[in-house]
FITORVO-338640 format. One record per atom (N, C-alpha, C): residue in three letters; x, y, z. Coordinates in steps of 0.2 Angstrom, whole numbers, padded with zeros to 4 digits, always signed. Layout:
% residues N
ALAXYZ...
***
This chain:
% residues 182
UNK-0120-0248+0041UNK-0124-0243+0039UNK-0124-0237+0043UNK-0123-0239+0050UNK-0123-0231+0055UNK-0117-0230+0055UNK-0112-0233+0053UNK-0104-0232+0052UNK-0106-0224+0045UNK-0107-0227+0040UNK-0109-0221+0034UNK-0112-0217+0037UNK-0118-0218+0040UNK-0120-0211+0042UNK-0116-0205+0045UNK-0111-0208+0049UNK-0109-0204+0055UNK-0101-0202+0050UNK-0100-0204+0045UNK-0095-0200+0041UNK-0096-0196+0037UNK-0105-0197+0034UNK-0105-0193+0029UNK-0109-0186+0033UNK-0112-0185+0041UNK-0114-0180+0044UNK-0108-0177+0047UNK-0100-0181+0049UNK-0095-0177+0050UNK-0091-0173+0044UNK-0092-0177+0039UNK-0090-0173+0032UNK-0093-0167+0031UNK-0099-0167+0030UNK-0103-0161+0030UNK-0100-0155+0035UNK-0100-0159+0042UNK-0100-0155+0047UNK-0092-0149+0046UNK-0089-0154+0043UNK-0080-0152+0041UNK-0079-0146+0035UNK-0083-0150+0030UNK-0084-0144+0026UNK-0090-0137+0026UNK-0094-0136+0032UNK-0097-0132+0035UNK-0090-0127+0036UNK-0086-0127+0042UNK-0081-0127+0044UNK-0077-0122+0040UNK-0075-0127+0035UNK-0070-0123+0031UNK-0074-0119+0029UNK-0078-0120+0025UNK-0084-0113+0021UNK-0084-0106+0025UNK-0084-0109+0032UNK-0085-0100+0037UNK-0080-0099+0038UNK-0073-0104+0041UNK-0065-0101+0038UNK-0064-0097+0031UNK-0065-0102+0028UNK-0061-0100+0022UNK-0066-0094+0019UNK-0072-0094+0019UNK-0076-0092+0015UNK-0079-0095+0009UNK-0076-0102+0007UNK-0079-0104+0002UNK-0084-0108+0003UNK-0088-0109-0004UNK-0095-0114-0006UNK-0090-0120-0002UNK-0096-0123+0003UNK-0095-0131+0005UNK-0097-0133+0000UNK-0093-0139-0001UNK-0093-0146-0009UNK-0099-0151-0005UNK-0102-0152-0012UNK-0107-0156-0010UNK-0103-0163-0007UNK-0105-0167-0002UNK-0100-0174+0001UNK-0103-0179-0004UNK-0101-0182-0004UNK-0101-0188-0008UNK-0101-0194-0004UNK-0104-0199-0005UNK-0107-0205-0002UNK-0099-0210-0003UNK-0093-0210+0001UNK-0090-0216-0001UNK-0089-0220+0003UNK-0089-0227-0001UNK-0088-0234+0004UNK-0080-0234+0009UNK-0083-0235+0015UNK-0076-0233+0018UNK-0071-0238+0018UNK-0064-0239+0016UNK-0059-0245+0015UNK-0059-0249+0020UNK-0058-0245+0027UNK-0056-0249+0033UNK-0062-0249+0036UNK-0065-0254+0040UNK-0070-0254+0045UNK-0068-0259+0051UNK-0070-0254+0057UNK-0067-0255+0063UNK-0073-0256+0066UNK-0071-0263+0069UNK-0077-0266+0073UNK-0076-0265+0078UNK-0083-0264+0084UNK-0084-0260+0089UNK-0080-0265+0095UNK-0081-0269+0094UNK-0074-0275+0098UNK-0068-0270+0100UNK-0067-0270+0093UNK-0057-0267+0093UNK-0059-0260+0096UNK-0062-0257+0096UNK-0063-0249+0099UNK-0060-0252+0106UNK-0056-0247+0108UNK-0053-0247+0115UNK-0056-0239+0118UNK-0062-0242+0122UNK-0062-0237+0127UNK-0062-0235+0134UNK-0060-0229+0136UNK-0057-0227+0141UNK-0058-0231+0146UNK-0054-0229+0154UNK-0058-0233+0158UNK-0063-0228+0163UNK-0067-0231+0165UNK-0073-0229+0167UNK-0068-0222+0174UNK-0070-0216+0175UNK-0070-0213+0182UNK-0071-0219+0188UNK-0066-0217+0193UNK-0070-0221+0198UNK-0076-0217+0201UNK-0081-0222+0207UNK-0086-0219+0208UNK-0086-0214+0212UNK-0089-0209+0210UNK-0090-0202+0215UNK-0086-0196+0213UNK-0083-0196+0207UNK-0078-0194+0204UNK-0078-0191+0195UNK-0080-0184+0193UNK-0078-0185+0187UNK-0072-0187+0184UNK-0072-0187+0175UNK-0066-0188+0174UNK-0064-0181+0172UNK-0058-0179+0171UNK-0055-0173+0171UNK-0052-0172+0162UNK-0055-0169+0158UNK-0052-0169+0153UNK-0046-0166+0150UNK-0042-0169+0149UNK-0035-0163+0147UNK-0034-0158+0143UNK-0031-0150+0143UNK-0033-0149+0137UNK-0029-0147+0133UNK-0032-0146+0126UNK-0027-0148+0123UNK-0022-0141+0122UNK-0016-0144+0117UNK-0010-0138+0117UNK-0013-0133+0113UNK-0009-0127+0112UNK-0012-0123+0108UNK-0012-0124+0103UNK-0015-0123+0096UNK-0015-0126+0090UNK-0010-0120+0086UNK-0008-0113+0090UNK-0003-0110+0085UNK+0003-0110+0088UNK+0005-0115+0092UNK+0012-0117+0096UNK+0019-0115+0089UNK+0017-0118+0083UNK+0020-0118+0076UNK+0021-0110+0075UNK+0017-0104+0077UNK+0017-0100+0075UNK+0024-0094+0082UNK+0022-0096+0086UNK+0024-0094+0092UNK+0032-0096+0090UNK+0036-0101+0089UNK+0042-0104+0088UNK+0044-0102+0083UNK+0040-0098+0078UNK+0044-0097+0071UNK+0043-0089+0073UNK+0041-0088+0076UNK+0042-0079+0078UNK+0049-0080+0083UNK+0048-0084+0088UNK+0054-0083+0091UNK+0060-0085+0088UNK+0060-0091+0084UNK+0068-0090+0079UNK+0068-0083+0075UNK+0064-0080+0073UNK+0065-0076+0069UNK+0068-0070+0073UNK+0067-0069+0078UNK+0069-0064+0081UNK+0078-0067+0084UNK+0076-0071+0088UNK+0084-0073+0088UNK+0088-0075+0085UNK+0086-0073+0079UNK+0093-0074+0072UNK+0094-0068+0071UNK+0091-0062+0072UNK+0092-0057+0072UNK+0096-0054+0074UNK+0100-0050+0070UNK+0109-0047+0074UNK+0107-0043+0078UNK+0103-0037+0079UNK+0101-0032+0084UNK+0095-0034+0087UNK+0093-0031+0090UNK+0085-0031+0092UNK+0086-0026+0097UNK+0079-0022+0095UNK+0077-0016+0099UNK+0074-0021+0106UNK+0073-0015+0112UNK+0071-0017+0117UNK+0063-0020+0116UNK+0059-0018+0112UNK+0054-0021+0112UNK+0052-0029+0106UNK+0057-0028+0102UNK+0057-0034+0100UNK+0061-0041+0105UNK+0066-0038+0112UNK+0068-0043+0115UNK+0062-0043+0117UNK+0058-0040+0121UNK+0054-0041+0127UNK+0047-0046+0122UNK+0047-0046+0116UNK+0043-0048+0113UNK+0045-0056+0110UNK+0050-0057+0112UNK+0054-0063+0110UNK+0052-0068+0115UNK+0052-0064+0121UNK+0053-0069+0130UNK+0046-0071+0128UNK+0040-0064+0127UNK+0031-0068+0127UNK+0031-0070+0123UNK+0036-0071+0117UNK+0033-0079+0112UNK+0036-0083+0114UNK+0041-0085+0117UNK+0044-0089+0119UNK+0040-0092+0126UNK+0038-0088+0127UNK+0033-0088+0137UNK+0025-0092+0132UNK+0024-0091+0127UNK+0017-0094+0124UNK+0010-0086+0124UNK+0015-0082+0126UNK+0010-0078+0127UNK+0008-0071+0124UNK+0002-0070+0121UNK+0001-0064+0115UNK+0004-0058+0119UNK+0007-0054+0114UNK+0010-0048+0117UNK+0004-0042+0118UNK+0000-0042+0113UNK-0009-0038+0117UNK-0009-0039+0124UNK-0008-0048+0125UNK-0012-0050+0132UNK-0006-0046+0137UNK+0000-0045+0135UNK+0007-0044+0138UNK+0004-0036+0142UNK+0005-0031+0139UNK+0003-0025+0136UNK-0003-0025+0141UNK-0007-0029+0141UNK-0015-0026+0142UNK-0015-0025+0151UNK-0021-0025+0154UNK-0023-0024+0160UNK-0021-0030+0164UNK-0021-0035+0159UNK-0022-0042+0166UNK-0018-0042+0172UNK-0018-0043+0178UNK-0012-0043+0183UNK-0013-0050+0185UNK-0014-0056+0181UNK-0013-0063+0186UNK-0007-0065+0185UNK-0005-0069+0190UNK+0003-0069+0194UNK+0007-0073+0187UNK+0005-0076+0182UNK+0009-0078+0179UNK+0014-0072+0174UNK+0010-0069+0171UNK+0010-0060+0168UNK+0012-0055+0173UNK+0014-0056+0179UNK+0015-0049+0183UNK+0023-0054+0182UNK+0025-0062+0185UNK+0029-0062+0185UNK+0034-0063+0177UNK+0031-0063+0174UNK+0035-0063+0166UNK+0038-0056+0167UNK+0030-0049+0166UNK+0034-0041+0166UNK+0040-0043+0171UNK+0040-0044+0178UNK+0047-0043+0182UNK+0052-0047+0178UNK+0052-0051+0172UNK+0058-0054+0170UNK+0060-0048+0166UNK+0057-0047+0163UNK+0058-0043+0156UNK+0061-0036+0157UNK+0057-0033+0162UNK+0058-0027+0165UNK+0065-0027+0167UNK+0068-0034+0172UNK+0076-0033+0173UNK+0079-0034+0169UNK+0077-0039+0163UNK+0083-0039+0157UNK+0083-0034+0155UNK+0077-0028+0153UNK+0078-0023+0149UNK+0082-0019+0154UNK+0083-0019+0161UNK+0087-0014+0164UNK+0095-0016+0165UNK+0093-0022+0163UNK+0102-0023+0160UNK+0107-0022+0156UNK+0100-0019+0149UNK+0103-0018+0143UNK+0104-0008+0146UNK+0104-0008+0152UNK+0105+0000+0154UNK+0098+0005+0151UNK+0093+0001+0150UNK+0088+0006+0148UNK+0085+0010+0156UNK+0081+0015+0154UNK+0080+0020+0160UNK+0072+0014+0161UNK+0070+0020+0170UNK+0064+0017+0171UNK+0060+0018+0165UNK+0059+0025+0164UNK+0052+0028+0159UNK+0054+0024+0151UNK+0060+0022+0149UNK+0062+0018+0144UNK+0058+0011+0143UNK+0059+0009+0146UNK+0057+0003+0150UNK+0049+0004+0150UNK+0046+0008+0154UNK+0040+0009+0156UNK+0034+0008+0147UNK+0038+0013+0144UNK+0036+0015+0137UNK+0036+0007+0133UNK+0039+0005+0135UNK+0040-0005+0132UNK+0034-0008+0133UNK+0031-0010+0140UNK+0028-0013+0143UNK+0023-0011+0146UNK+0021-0005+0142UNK+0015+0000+0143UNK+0014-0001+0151UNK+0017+0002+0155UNK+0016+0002+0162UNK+0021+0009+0165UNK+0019+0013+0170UNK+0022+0018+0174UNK+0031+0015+0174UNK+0032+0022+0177UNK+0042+0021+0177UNK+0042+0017+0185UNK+0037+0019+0191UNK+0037+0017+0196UNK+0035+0010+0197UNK+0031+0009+0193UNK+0028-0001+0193UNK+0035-0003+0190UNK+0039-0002+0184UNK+0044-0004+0183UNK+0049-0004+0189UNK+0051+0002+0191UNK+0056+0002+0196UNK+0053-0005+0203UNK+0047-0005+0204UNK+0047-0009+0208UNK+0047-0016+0203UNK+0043-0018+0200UNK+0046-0025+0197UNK+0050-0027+0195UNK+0057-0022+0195UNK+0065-0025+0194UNK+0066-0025+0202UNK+0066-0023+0204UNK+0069-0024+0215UNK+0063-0029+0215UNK+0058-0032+0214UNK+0054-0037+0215UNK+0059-0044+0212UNK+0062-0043+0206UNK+0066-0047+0203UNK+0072-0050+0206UNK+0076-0043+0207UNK+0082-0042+0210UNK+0080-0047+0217UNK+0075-0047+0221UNK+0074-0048+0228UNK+0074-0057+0229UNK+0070-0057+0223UNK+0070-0065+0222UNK+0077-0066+0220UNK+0081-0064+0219UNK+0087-0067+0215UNK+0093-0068+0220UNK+0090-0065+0226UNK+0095-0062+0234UNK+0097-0056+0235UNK+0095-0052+0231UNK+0099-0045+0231UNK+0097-0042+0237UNK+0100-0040+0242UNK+0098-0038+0247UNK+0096-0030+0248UNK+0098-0029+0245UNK+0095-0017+0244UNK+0090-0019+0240UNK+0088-0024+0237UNK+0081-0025+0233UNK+0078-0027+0241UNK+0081-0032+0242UNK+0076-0034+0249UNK+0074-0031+0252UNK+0079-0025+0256UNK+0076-0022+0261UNK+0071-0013+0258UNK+0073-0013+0250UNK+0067-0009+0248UNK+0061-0011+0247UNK+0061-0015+0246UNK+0054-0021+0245UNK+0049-0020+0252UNK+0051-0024+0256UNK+0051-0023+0264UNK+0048-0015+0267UNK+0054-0010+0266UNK+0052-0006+0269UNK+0045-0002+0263UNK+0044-0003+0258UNK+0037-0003+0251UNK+0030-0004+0254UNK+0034-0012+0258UNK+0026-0013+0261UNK+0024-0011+0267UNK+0031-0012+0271UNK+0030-0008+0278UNK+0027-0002+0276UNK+0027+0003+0274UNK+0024+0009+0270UNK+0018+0007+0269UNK+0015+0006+0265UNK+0008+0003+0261UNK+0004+0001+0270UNK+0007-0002+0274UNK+0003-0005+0277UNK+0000+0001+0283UNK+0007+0003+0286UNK+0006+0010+0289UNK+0001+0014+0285UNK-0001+0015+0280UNK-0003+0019+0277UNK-0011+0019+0277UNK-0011+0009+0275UNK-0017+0006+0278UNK-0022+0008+0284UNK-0019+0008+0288UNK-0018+0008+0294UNK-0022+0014+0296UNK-0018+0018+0293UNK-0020+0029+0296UNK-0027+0029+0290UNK-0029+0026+0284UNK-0035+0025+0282UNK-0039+0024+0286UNK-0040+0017+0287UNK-0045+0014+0293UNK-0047+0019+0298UNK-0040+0021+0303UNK-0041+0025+0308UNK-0045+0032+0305UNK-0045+0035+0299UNK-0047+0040+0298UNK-0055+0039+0299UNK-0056+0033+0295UNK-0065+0030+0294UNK-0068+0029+0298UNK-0064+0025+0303UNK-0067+0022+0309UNK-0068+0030+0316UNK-0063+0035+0312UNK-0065+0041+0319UNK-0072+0046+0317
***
């Protein structure tokens, strides 16, 4: 009996659901006898956390992964592609919306994708400000997140530009402070 209950308040709950998706009238549920019934014996459940310990729930994958892979086959079957259809290939491929690409966020996963994308577009010979125009960012964030690239990859003139970027930044720090501080 509380088997039925809890199917006919998840039906409900389901066609709720669709109604605010889809927009459509929820169907009245209908009361059916269920074929299979699983006795609470056979239920396997988890095993308990140990003590002192949550347990840690996993999450799940994204539910448009199907959409992501059919955007990127479709562009890599494609004979040409503009610079912003490649860089927009690598973020469906990366899992990641090209708005979230594009937009403000700077966490290290997204700073480091821009520096992939940034150097392959500079290897298609595109200019800084070209580039920049792609990835909605300055021609000088560009220029430094390709020598940022370059630098992880061992380029040594990347290395030592990079280096002497923050030795600058620091010096600079520096003559700040001493201004505030006199």
């Amino acid at each position: 009996m509380q088997l039925n209950e809890q199917l006919t308040r998840q039906a409900k709950h389901y066609s709720a659901v669709r109604a605010r998706l889809w927009g459509a009238v929820p169907a009245v549920v209908k009361k059916v006898p269920s074929l299979t019934v699983v006795l609470p014996e056979l239920v396997v459940k988890p095993a308990p956390a140990p003590e002192g310990r949550t347990r840690k729930i996993k999450p799940r994958e994204e539910p448009v992964d199907h959409v992501y892979a059919f955007w990127v086959y479709r562009l890599q079957h494609k004979g040409w592609r503009n610079p912003t259809e490649h860089a927009k290939m690598i973020c469906f491929a990366a899992r990641v919306p090209w708005d979230v690409f594009i937009g403000k966020t700077r966490s290290e996963y997204l700073t480091k994708l821009r520096e992939r994308i940034a150097w392959e577009l500079r290897q298609r010979n595109l200019s800084f400000p070209q580039i920049g125009l792609v990835i909605n960012r300055e021609h000088t964030s560009v220029l430094h997140s390709v020598r940022k690239y370059e630098m992880k990859m061992g380029k040594r003139a990347a290395k030592k530009w990079v280096e002497r970027k923050r030795r600058q930044a620091d010096e600079s720090h520096e003559r700040c402070k001493a201004k505030e501080q006199a």
